[in-house]
C-alpha positions, 0 to 999 in steps of 0.5 A, a space after each residue: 757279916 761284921 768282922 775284924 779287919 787288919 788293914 796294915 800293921 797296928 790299925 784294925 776295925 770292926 766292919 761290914 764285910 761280905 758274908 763268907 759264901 762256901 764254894 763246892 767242897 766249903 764249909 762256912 761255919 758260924 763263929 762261936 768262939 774265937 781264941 787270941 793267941 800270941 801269934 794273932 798280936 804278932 800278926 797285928 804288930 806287923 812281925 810275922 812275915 807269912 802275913 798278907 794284909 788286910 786281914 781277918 785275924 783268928 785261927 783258933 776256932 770253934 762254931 756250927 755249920 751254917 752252910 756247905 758247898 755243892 759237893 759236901 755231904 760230911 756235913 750238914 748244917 747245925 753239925 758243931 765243928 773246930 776248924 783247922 786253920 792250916 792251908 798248904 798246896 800240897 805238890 811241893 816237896 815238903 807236903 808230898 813228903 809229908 810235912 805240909 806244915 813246912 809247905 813252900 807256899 804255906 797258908 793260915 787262916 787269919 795268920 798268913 794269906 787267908 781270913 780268919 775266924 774273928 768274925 760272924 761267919 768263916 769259910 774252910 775246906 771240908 778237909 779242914 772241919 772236924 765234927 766235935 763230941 756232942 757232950 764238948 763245950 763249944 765255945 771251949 772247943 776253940 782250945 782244939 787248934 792249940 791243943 793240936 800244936 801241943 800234941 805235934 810238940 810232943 810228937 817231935 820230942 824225943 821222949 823217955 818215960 820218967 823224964 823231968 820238964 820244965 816249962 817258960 811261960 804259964 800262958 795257954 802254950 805253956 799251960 797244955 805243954 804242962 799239961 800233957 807231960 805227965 800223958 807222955 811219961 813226965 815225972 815231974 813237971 815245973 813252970 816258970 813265969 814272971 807273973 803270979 797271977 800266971 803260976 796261979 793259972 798254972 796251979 788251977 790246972 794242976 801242975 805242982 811245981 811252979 816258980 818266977 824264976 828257974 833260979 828258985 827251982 833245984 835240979 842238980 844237973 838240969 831238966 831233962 826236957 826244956 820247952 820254951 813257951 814265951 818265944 822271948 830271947 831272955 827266956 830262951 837263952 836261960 832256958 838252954 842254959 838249963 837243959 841237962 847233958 843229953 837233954 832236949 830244947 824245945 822251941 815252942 813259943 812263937 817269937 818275933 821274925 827278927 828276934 835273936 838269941 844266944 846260944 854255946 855251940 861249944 855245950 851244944 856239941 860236948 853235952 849232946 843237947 838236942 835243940 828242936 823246934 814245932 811249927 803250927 799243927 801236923 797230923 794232930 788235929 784228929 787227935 785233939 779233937 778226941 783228947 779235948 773230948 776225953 778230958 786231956 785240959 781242964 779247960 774250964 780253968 783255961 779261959 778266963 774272958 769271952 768278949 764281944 767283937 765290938 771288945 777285940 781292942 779291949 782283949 788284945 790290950 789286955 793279953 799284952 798286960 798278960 792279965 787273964 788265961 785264955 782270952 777269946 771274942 765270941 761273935 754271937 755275943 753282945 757284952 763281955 764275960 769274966 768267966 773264971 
């Protein structure tokens, strides 16, 4: 099958490698779609330290089952599925207390130890597949994986019903962070970002309030609720600078392992603000599968080019230039698409 091989940080190609073969309780599952996302750059870049090179990068993935193992009959082949890219052992303390996303040996497939989806044909544990709605979109169907981080977000926050939010980033994070406040009782919702053509996207799925710069935005008193989607420093430290007494800072975005940002302990404590952060997916992926069926993003508005693998370099250039929304390689095709 062909493939996108990370072999060491910054150097990548396209190549023959064997097809994935499903063990007895497998899924390989024929790629559809594939979606690129910041933490894929990061782990091209070399700064995500869980990554074991070389690679096959992709974890946000939808598709149909090809084959499966010995022992599985959940599914069958043809069965359209999303796939959950989280590994964990699942004997150490923190999955036998519930939270395998923090497992001491953690895996992600196409991010940590385990190949990803930017290729043909992936394998994963049964316990990983999901049967998608029949009426879903399939290529869509990728925005599953990071529908299910966001709905873990909201898990985390403390929430109360009439609360206002303000968003940094209008890239995919950001736009379903957005998009799901109102679902969790947000009365306002404002995103800011330094690009328009982001806003723009951002507006398209519905949110009323955006801006480039929370400079342009008046909340006496601050957000009551702030989540950064960009993992970059400047953004986090304007954004808890914005956070009302008593409000939530939310670390969302993914940022570079050695990045740093500043904060004041002093407001912190005098003003109660409770700082938060959300790694990768927990109990949530059962639950986006049924809210991307139900409707929850308007997802047609949230991918804006399919590429071919033969254009994986071509999409990672241009997420870095922040040109488009969601941007993914689609194995089955042969030519790019500007979809929206």
């Amino acid at each position: 099958m062909r493939a996108i091989v990370i072999a060491e940080p910054g150097r990548f190609s396209l190549t023959e490698v064997p097809d994935a073969v499903a063990g007895p309780r497998d899924v390989v599952v024929r790629v559809e779609a594939v979606g690129i996302c910041g933490t894929d750059v990061h782990v091209l870049d070399g700064e995500f330290a869980p990554t074991q090179y070389p690679i096959i990068p992709g974890h946000e993935t939808s598709g149909v089952v090809e084959s499966v193992g010995s022992e599985v009959d959940e599914f069958v082949p043809g069965d359209r599925v999303s796939v959950d890219p989280s590994l964990f052992c699942g004997e150490c303390a923190y999955c036998t207390a519930g939270r395998p996303n923090l497992c001491d040996d953690w895996d992600g497939s196409g991010v940590a130890k385990t190949d990803g989806s930017t290729a043909e044909l992936v394998r994963s544990p049964v316990r990983n597949v999901h049967r998608l709605p029949d009426h879903a979109d399939l290529a869509l169907a990728a925005l599953v994986e990071p529908l299910s981080c966001a709905i873990h977000g909201y898990d985390l926050l403390p929430r109360r019903m009439g609360e206002h939010y303000l968003v940094y980033g209008a890239g995919t994070m950001g736009l379903m962070m957005a998009q799901l406040a109102p679902r969790a009782g947000a009365a306002s919702v404002t995103v800011v970002d330094r690009l328009e053509t982001r806003l723009e996207a951002a507006r398209q799925v519905g949110v009323e309030s955006v801006a480039l710069s929370a400079d342009d935005v008046s909340r006496p008193g601050g957000w009551d609720v702030v989540i950064d989607c960009t993992g970059a420093p400047a953004a986090i430290e304007d954004g808890l600078g914005r956070v009302r007494r008593g409000g939530t800072f939310q670390q969302f975005g993914v940022a570079a392992t050695d990045a740093r940002a500043s904060f004041s302990p002093f407001r912190v404590y005098n003003d109660e603000i409770t700082m938060v952060g959300s790694m990768a997916v927990l109990h949530s992926y059962a639950r986006a599968v049924e809210m991307f069926g139900a409707g929850a993003l308007q997802a047609e508005a949230m991918v804006s080019h399919a590429f071919p693998l033969e254009g994986y370099g071509d999409a990672v250039e241009m997420f870095r230039a922040g040109s488009g929304r969601k941007l993914q390689i689609r194995p089955q095709s042969d030519a790019m698409v500007e979809l929206h």
